[in-house]
Each structure stands twice: as structure tokens, then as C-alpha cells.
N, C-alpha and C positions, 0 to 999 in steps of 0.2 A: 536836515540830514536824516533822522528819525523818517521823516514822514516819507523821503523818498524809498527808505529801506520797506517802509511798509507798501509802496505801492508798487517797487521793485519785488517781494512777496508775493502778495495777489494776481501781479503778470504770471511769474513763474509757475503759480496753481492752475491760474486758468489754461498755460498752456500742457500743462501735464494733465489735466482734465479732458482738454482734447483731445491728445494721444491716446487716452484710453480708451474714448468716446470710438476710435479710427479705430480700436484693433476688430480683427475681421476673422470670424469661420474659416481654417483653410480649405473647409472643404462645401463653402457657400458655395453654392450654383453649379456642384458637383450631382449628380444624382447617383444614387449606390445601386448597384445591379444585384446585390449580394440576397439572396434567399434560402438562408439554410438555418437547420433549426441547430443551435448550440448547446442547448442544455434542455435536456427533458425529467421529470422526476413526479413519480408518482405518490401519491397522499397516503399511501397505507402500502404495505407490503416489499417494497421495492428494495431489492438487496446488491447495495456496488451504487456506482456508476451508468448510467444509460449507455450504448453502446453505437457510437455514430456513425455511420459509412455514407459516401457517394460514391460508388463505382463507376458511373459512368456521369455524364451530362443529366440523361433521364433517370438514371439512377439512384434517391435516395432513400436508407433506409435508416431506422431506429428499433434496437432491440434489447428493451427490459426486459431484468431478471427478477421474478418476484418467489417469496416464500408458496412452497405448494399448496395448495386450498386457499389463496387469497380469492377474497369475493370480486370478481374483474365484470360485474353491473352496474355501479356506481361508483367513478375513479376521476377523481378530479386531479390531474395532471398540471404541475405549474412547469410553463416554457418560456425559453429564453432562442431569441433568434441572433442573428447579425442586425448590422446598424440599420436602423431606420428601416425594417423588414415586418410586416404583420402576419399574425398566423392565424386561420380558420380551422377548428373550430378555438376559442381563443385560449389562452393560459388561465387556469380556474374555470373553466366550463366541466362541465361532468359528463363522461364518456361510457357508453355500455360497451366496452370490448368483448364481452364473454357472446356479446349478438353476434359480434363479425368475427369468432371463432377466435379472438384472441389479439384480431387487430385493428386498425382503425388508419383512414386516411386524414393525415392534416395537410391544408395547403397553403406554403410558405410567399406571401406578396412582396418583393423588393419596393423600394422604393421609387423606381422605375417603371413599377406596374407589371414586371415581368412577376410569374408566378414558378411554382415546382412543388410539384405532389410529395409530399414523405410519408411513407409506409411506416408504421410502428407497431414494433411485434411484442405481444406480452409472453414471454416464456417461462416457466418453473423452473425453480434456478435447482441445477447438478452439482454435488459440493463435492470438488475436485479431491481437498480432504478428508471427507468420510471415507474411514475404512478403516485396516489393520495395515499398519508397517509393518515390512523386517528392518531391522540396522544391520546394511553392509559395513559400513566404515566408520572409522571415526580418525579423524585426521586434525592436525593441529599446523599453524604458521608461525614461522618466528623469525625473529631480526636479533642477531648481536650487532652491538655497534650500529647501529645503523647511522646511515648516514655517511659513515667512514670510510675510509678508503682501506682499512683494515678488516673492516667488518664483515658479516654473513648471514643468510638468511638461508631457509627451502623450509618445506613441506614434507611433515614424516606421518607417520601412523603412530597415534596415541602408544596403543601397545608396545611400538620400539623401543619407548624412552619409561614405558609404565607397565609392566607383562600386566597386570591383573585388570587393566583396563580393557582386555578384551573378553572379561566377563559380559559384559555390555553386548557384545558380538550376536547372541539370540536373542538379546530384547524382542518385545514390541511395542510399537504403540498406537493406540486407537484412538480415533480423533468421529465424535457424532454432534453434526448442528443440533442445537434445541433454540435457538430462534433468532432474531434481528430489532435491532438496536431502531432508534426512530432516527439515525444517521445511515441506517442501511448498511452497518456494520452486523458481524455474526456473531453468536454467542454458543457457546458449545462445550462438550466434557471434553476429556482425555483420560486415556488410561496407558500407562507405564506399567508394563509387564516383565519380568526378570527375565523368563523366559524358562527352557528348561532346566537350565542351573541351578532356579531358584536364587541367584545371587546378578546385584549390579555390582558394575564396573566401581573398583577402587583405584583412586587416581595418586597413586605413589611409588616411587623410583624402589627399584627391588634392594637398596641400601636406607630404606626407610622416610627417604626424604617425602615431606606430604604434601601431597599441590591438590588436594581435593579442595581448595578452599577456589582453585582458578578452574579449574575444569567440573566440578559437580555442579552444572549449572542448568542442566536440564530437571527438572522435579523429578523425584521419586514417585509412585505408587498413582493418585491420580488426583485429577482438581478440574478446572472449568479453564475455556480460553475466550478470546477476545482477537477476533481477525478484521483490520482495519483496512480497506480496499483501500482508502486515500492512501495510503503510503506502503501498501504489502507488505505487513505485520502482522505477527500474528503475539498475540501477551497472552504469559500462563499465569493462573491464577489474578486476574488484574484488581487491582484496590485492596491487594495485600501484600506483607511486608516478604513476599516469596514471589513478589511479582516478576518476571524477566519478558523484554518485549525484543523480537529479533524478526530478520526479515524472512520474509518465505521466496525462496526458490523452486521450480517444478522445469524438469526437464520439457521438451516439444511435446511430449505423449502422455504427461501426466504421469507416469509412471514411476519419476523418480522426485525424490523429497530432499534438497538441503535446508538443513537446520543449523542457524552459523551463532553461534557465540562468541562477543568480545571478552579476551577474558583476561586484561590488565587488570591491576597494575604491572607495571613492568619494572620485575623486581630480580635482576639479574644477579647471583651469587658469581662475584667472578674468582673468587678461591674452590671453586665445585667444580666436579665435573666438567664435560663439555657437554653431555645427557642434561645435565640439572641446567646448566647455563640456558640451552635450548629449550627447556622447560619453562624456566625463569623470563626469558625475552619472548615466549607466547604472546602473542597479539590476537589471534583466531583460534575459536577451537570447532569442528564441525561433525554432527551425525549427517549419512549420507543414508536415506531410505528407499525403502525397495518397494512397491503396490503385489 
């Protein structure tokens, strides 16, 4: 009985050995027509993301943004295609672009044998945020109850619920890269200016209540940041215990700047006011900038 179990055993391996043996490529004896370059990144200087278009059939381009004065004579480019796709000249070859004025032809082989030229342009990256702010606004979001069917939310101005919070109102602030990360993130000052008042915004109800602790979340005076393309970020002061990391917004034309703030916990006084309540159920606080 034994022995039959055991040779009842080694049937059943060898036939699951076969099955495995059978599973098959779904895409065996398919050939991929795909010729496009996926991923481009260059070895020194390269700040963001590579920037990928095909506008048309003939159409494809590739446009790197690199720190100004990077040396663009010797640039060894690692590339990534589609499947089963080769690229000339290849990923790790070294490229003199400053010869062809800043760009270079690679051309992408499907695995088909079909080919397609990509243009790749090396550009001096424009830093959207360099410059001087003004602070238009400062606006805050809130939820009583949420969730409830009793409940309430909207969107007021700091100032409504904080008069002295519109001290804040002629800040400015200055934002200058001083350089890039070897992930092709930026690194750069800031400077927080009171403005002509000479005084920031205090974030306290005109009956004394104090919520500087939810809303003073933008730094004082000034320090260094930290702007992360993967995820459009931008952290002040990063790797210190004054660090805050929030998303960056830019209107169509650059022109305009939000800067958004979480600024729980939510800590609702519901014996307070209806002002402090709406202060208390804050979830968002936001400067809105002007170029």
C-alpha cells in the first residue's frame, strides 16, 4: 500500500513537471512593432524627468532639461525602449551634443525590424520658481461633522476668522536654485519677507483663541528647499526638525503660485464659537502667489 502511494507520488510530480514544462510566452511568435524610446537620463546635469512626445507617426522627440553650463561633449545617456526594441547609438555610449548644437539623433529598431528616428534636445532648464512673490490670499478649508448629514464645510479667508492674519497680505517670498540633486531633484534658498509692515501674519481669533500652532506652517524669515519632480514637491528646510514638504501648484502661465498646507489635527471645540469651530475642523490652509 506504502509503495503504491509512493509511485502514485512520482506519477503525480512528473505530470505537474510537464505542465510546467508546456507553459508558453503569450506573446511567442508575436513580433512587437513597438519602437519608442521610454526612458532617457543623462549622467551628469540632468534636472526632472526627460520629456517624451510623438506628435505624429514621423514624429518623435526627446527634450532634456539640464543645469546651465553643464559640459554637453561627453554625456553618457542610459535608455530605456519598449519591448524587445534596440536603440543606436546604444544606452551607455557617450554623446557629444554641444557638436550638433545641443542635439542628437537616436534610432529606435523594433523588433520587427521597423525603425524611427528620435530627436533629443538638450535644454538649460528655466526655474519656474525663481523669483519674488507677492501673497494674494490666504485661504483655509474646513469640515464640521463631516460625513454627516448635519454637518458643514466651505472655504473662507484666513483673515475672516483671524483679523491679524492679514498681516501676512504683503509678504514675499523668494525662491533662487543653487543646484541639483544626483536624482535630478533641485536644491535652492528661500527668503520670507514681512514685507512693508515689518510684521507676519498671527494666526489667532480676535477673542484670543491661538491656532498659530495649525496655521504658522510656512517658515519664518528664510532657509533652503528641496523640489522633488517625482512627485511635485517642493520641502522647506529638508532634514531638519522645521522640515514641511507640500505640493506645488502653478496656474497655465506660471504666473500664479499655490502653496497648500495640511494642517490637522482636527480638533474641533464644539462649546466655541462657530468662527473657532471652523478654525478647529481646518483640514487646508493655503498662500496663493502672485510673479
Amino acid at each position: 500500500m506504502n509503495q503504491n502511494f509512493k509511485l502514485l507520488s512520482l506519477g503525480a510530480l512528473a505530470s505537474l513537471g510537464l505542465l510546467g514544462s508546456c507553459k508558453q510566452d503569450p506573446f511567442d511568435g508575436i513580433q512587437s512593432h513597438e519602437r519608442a524610446i521610454t526612458s532617457f537620463t543623462l549622467d551628469k546635469g540632468q534636472i526632472g524627468v526627460a520629456e517624451i512626445a510623438r506628435t505624429t507617426a514621423d514624429t518623435s522627440k526627446v527634450t532634456v532639461y539640464v543645469v546651465k553650463g553643464t559640459d554637453l561633449s561627453k554625456v553618457t545617456p542610459t535608455i530605456e525602449t519598449s519591448y524587445k526594441a534596440t536603440v543606436s547609438p546604444g544606452s551607455g555610449s557617450i554623446t557629444n551634443f554641444a557638436a550638433g548644437r545641443n542635439r542628437a539623433v537616436y534610432m529606435v529598431t523594433s523588433e520587427s525590424g521597423e525603425t524611427r528616428p528620435w530627436v533629443v534636445q538638450v535644454k538649460d532648464y528655466q526655474s519656474d520658481l525663481d523669483g519674488t512673490w507677492k501673497v494674494s490670499s490666504l485661504m483655509f478649508q474646513y469640515f464640521i461633522g463631516e460625513g454627516q448629514s448635519w454637518g458643514w464645510n466651505g472655504t473662507k479667508s484666513a483673515a475672516s476668522n483671524m483679523p491679524d492674519a492679514a498681516k501676512e497680505l504683503d509678504n514675499t517670498l523668494t525662491f533662487a536654485v543653487t543646484g541639483v540633486t544626483a536624482t535630478g531633484n533641485l536644491t535652492g534658498t528661500f527668503t520670507n519677507n514681512a514685507g512693508t509692515d515689518a510684521a507676519f501674519g498671527d494666526f489667532k481669533q480676535a477673542s484670543g483663541s491661538d491656532f498659530n500652532y495649525k496655521f504658522r506652517r510656512l517658515p519664518k524669515s528664510s532657509g533652503t528647499f528641496l523640489r522633488d519632480f517625482t512627485d511635485n514637491t517642493l520641502t522647506f528646510n529638508p532634514g531638519t526638525g522645521q522640515s514641511k514638504t507640500i505640493p506645488l501648484e502653478f496656474n497655465a502661465d506660471k504666473s500664479q503660485l499655490k502653496l497648500s498646507f495640511n494642517v490637522q489635527p482636527y480638533d474641533i471645540d464644539w462649546n466655541g464659537s462657530g468662527a473657532k469651530q471652523e478654525l478647529g475642523g481646518a483640514k487646508f490652509f493655503w498662500y496663493t502667489l502672485q510673479k
